[in-house]
DRENVOMAR-41688 format. One line per field, with one value per atom (N, C-alpha, C): atom name; x, y, z. Coordinates in nm, 3 decimals, padded with zeros to 5 digits. Example, Ala and Ser with C-alpha at 12.3 -4.5 7.8 and 13.67 -1.06 7.14 Angstrom:
// residues 2
site	c(N|CA|C|N|CA|C)
xx	c(01.319|01.230|01.320|01.285|01.367|01.290)
yy	c(-00.569|-00.450|-00.330|-00.225|-00.106|00.003)
zz	c(00.780|00.780|00.780|00.708|00.714|00.787)
//
This chain:
// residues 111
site	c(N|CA|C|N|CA|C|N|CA|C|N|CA|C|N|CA|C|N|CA|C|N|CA|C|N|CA|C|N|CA|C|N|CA|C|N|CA|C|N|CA|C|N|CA|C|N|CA|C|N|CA|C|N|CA|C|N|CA|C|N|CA|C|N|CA|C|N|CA|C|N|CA|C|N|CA|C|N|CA|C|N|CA|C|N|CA|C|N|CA|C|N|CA|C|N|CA|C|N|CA|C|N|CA|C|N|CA|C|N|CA|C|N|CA|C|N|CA|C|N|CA|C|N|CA|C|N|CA|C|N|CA|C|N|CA|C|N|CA|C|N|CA|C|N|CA|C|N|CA|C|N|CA|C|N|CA|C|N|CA|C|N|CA|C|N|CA|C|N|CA|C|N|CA|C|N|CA|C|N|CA|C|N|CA|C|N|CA|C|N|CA|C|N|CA|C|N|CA|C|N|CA|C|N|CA|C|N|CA|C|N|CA|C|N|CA|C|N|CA|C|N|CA|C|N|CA|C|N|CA|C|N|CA|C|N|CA|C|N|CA|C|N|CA|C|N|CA|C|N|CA|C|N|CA|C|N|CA|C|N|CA|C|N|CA|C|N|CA|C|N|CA|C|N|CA|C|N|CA|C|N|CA|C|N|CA|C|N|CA|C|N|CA|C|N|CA|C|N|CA|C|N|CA|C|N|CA|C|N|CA|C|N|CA|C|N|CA|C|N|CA|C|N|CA|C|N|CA|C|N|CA|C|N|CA|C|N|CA|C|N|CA|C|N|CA|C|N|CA|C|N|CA|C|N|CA|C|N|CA|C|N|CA|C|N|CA|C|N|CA|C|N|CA|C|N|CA|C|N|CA|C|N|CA|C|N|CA|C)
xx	c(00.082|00.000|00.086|00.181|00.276|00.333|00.401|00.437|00.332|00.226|00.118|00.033|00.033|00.044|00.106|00.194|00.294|00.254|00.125|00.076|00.008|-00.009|-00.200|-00.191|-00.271|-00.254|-00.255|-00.286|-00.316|-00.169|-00.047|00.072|00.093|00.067|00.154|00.097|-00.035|-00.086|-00.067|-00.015|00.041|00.226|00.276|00.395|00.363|00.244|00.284|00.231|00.186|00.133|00.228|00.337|00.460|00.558|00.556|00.640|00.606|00.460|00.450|00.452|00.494|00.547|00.678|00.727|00.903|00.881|00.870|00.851|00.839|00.772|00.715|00.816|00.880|00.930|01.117|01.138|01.270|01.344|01.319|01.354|01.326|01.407|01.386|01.428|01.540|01.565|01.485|01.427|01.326|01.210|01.154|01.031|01.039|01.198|01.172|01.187|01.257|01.255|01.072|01.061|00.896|00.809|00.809|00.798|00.784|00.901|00.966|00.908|00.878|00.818|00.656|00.575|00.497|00.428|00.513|00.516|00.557|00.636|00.612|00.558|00.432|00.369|00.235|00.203|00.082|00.165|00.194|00.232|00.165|-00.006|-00.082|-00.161|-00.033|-00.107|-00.061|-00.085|-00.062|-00.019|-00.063|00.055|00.149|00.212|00.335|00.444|00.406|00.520|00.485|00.363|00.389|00.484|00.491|00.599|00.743|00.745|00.879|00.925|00.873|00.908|00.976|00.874|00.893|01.060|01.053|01.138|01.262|01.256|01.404|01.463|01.341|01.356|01.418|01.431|01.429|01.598|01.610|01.713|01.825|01.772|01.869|01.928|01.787|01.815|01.673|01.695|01.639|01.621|01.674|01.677|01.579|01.607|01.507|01.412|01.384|01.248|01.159|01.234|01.128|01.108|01.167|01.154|01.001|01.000|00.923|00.805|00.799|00.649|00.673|00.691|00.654|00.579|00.635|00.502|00.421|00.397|00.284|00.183|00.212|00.173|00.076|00.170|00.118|-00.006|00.007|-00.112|-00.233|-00.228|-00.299|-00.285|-00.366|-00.289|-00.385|-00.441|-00.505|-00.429|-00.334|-00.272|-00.245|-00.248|-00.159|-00.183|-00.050|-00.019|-00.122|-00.155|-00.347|-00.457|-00.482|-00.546|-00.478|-00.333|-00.270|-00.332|-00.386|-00.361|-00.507|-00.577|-00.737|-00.736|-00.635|-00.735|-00.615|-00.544|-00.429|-00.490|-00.483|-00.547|-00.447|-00.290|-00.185|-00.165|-00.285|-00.262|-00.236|-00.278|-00.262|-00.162|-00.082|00.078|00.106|00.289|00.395|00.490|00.410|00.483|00.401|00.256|00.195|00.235|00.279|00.366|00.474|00.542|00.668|00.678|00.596|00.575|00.534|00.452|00.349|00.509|00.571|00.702|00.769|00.798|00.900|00.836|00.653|00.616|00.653|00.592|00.635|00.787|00.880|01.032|01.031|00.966|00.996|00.927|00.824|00.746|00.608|00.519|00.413|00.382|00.272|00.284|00.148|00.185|00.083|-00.053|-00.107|-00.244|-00.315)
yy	c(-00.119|00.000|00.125|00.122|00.218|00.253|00.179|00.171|00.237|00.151|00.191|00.348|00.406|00.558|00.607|00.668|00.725|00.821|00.907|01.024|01.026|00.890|00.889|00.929|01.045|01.068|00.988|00.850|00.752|00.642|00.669|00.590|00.563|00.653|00.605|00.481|00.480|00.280|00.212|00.242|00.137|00.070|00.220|00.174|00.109|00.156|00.084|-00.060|-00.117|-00.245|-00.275|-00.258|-00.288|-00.339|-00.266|-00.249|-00.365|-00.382|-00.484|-00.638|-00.604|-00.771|-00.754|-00.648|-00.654|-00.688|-00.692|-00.662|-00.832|-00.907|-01.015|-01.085|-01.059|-01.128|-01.137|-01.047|-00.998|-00.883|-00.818|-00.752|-00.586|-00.563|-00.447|-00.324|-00.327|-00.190|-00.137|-00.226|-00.202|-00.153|-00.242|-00.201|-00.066|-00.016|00.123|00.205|00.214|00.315|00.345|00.228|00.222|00.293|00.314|00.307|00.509|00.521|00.698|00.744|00.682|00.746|00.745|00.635|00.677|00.743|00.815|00.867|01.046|01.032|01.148|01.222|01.124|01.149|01.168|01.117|01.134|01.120|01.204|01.183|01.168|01.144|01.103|00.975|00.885|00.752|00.716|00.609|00.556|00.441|00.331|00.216|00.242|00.344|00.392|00.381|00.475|00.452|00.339|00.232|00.096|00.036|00.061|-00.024|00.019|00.157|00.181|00.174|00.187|00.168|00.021|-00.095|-00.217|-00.307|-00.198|-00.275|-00.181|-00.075|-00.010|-00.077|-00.165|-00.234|-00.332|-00.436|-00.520|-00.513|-00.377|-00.377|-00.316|-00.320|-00.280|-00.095|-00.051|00.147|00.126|00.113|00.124|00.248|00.362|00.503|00.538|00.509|00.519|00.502|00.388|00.346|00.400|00.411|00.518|00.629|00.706|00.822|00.794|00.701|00.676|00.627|00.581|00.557|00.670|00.788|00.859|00.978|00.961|01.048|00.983|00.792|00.766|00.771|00.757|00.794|00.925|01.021|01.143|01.199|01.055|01.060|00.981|00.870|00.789|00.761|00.868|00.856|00.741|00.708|00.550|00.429|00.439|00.314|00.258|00.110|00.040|-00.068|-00.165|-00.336|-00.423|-00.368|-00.483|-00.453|-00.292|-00.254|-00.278|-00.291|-00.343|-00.434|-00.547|-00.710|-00.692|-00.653|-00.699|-00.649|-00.542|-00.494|-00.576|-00.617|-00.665|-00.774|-00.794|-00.920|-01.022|-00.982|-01.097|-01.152|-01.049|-01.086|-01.263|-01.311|-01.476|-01.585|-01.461|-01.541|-01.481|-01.545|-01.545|-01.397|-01.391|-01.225|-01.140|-01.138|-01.052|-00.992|-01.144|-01.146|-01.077|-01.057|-01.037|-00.897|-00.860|-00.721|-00.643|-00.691|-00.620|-00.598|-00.701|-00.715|-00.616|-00.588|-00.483|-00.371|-00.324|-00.193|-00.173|-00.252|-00.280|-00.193|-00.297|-00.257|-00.098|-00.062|00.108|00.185|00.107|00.257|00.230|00.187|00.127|00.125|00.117|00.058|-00.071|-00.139|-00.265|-00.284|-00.192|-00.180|-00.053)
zz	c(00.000|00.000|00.000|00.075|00.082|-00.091|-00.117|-00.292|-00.374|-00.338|-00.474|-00.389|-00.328|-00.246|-00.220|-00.235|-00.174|-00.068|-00.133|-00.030|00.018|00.058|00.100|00.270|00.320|00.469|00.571|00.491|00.620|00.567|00.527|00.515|00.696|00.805|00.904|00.967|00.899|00.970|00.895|00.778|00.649|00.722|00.778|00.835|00.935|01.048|01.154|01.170|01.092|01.050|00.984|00.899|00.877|00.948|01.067|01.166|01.276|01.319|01.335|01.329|01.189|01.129|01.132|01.123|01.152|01.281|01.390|01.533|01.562|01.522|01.540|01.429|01.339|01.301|01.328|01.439|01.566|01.422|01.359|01.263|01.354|01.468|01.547|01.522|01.424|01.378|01.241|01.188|01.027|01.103|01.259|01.299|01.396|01.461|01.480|01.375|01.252|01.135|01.133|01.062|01.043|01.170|01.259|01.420|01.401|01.388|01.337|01.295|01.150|01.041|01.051|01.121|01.159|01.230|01.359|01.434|01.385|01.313|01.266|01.161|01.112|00.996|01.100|01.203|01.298|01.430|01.500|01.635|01.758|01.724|01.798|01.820|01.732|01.727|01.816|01.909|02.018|01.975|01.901|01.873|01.811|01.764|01.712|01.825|01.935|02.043|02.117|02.106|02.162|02.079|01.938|01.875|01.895|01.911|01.895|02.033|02.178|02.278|02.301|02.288|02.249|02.204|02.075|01.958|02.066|02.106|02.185|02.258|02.346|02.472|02.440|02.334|02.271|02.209|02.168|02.136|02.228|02.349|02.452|02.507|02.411|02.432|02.523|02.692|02.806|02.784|02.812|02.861|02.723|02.613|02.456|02.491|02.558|02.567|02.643|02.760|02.901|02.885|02.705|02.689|02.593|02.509|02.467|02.526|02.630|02.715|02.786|02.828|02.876|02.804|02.643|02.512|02.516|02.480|02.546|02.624|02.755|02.872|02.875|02.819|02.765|02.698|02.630|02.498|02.565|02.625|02.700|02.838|02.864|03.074|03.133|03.065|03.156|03.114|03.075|02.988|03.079|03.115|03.214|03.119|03.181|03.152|03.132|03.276|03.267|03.143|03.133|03.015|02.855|02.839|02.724|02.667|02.791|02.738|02.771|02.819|02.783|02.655|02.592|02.438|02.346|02.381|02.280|02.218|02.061|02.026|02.071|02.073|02.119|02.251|02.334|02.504|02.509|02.452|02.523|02.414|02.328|02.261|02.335|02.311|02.391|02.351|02.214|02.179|02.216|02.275|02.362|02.458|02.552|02.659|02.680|02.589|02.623|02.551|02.473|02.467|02.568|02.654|02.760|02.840|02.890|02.964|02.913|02.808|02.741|02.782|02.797|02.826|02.971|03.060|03.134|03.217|03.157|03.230|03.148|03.065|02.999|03.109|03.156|03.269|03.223|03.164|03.208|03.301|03.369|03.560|03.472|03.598|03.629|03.580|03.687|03.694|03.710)
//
């Protein structure tokens, strides 16, 4: 979709559905580029900095990441861990899991 649009205003859920299969498929630096660029084509999407927080954590930029859930946070001040995974369709895989874990150790809280 991206290719065959180039300009279409809605490219940053074309990336971040991109990004999500990089993400899931351990491809963490393709899924923060993608992550970026969607984020700065709409900086009010909220799974943008779940992905890019995620994929930071993942790749070992801690301090990246808690900067990045804290624009989150920002954007969604009811967000918690527990509310992640009731709306996550992945709450009950193991890459659900361990995403929620990655929001989590960034600054998420619990509950």
């Amino acid at each position: 979709a991206c290719h065959l649009s180039p300009l279409d205003p809605h490219n940053y859920f074309y990336d971040i559905m991109t990004a999500f299969a990089d993400m899931v498929n351990g491809d963490y630096a393709a899924a923060t580029n993608l992550a970026v660029r969607s984020i700065t084509a709409n900086p009010r999407h909220t799974s943008s900095y779940r992905v890019l927080a995620i994929t930071q954590h993942f790749m070992g930029k801690t301090d990246d990441a808690k900067i990045t859930v804290r624009k989150l946070m920002a954007l969604e001040l009811e967000l918690t861990i527990k509310r992640h995974l009731q709306s996550h369709p992945a709450s009950n895989q193991a890459t659900g899991q361990a995403w929620a874990s990655a929001l989590q150790a960034a600054g998420v809280p619990p509950n």
